[in-house]
C-alpha positions in Angstrom: 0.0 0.0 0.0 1.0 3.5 -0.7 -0.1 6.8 0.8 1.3 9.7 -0.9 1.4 13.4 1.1 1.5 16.6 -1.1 2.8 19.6 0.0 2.8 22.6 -2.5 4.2 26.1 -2.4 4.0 27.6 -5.4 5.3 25.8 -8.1 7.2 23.5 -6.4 5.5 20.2 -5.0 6.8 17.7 -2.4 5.7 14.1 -2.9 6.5 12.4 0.5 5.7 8.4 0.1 5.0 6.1 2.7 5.2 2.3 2.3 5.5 0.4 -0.9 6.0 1.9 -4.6 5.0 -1.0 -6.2 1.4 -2.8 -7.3 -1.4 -0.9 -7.5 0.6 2.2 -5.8 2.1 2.7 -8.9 -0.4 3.5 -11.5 -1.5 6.0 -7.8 1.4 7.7 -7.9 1.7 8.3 -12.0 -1.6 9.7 -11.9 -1.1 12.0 -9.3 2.5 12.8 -11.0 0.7 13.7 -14.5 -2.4 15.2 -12.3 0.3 17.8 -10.9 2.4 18.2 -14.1 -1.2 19.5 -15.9 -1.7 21.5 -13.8 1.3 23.2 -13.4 3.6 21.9 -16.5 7.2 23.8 -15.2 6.6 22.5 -11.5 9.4 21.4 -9.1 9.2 18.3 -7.6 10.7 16.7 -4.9 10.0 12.9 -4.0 10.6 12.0 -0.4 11.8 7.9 0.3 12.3 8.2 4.0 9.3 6.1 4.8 9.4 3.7 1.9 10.2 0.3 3.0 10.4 -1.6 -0.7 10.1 -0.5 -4.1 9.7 -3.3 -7.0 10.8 -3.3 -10.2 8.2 -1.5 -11.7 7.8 1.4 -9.3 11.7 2.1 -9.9 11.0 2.3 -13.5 8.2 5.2 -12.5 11.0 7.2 -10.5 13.4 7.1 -13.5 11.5 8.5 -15.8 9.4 10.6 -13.4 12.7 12.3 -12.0 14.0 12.4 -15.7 12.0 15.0 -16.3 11.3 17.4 -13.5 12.1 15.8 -9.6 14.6 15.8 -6.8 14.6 12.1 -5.3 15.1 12.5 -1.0 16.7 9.3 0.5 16.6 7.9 3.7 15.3 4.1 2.9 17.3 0.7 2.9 15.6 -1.8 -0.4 15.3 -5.0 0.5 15.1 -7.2 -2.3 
């Protein structure tokens, strides 16, 4: 399960995640991505890890080419695979 908190100021946005980026929390987390990048197309955002505790192979895939384009990734997590 995912949960996703959403600070904004501005144009800058701060995804903090909490749990797993994988499943059904990824196609979450892309909508709320593309949901932010319509609205506000030249937006900064920064993805907090701190309280993930796995990511799968898919979700990773998401990051990469989420953070390609416009996003800071914050650490903090060990992956256990």
């Amino acid at each position: 399960m995912l949960r996703i908190i959403t600070e904004q100021r501005g144009n800058t946005y701060r995804l903090e995640l909490h749990g797993t980026v994988g499943d059904e929390g990824i196609g979450v987390l892309e909508r709320h991505w593309l949901s932010i990048l319509d609205k506000a197309p030249s937006a900064i955002v920064t993805v907090g890890l701190s309280n993930v505790g796995f990511i799968d192979a898919d979700g990773e895939r998401l990051l990469r080419r989420s953070t390609a384009r416009v996003a800071v990734l914050t650490y903090g997590f060990t992956s256990r695979r």
